[in-house]
C-alpha positions in Angstrom: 193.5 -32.7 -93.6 196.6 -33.9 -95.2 195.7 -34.8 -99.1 197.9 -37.6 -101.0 197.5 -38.0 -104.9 199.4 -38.2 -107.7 198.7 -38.2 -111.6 197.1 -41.1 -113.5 199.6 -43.6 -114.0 202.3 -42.2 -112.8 203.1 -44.3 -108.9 206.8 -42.8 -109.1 205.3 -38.8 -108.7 203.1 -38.0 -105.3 201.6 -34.2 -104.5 201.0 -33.9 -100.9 199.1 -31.2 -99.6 199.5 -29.8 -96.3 197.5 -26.7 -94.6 200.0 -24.5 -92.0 198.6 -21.5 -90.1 201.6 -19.0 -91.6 203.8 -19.2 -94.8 206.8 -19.1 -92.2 206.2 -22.6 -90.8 205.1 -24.1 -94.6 208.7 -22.9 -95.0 210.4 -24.1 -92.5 208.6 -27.7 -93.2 210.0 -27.8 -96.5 213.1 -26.8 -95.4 213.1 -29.9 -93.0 212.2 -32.0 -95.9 215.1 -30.6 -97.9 217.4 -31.7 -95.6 216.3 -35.0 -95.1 216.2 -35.1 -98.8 219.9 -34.7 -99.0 220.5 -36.9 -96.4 218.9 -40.1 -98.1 219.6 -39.2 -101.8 220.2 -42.1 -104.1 218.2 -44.3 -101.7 214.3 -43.0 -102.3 213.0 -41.9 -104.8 214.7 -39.3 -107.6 214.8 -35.7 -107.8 212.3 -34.8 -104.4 211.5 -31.1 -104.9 208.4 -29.1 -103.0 206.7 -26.4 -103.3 205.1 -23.9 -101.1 201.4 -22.5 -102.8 199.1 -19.9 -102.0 195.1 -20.0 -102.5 194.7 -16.8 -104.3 190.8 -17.5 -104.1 188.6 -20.4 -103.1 185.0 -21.2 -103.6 182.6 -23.3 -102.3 181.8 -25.7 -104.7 178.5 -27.5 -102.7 176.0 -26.0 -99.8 173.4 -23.6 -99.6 173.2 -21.5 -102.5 175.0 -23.5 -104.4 172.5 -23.7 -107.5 172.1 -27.5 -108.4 172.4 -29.1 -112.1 
């Protein structure tokens, strides 16, 4: 499930995060965006940039066995 947020305050800066099966297709998404990027520069926004991330661990932060405060 796509995720929209962006830091407190701040309505000109968005982080979208997107899940993709394999680091090839996150790749060749950003690329996309890249180029569309170019295409419209000047008219949105101001310095787009993205980034590709890897979850190096995750946790399960509710659940069973998930110890309660």
């Amino acid at each position: 499930m796509p995720i929209a947020t962006g830091p407190e305050g701040d309505t000109h800066y968005a982080i979208i995060d997107l899940e993709f099966e394999e680091v090839g297709a996150a790749r060749a998404f950003l690329t996309m965006l890249e180029g569309l990027w170019q295409r419209v520069a000047g008219t949105i926004g101001t310095k787009p940039s993205g980034r590709i991330l890897e979850t190096v661990e995750a946790h399960r932060l509710d659940g069973p066995g998930v110890p309660r405060a």
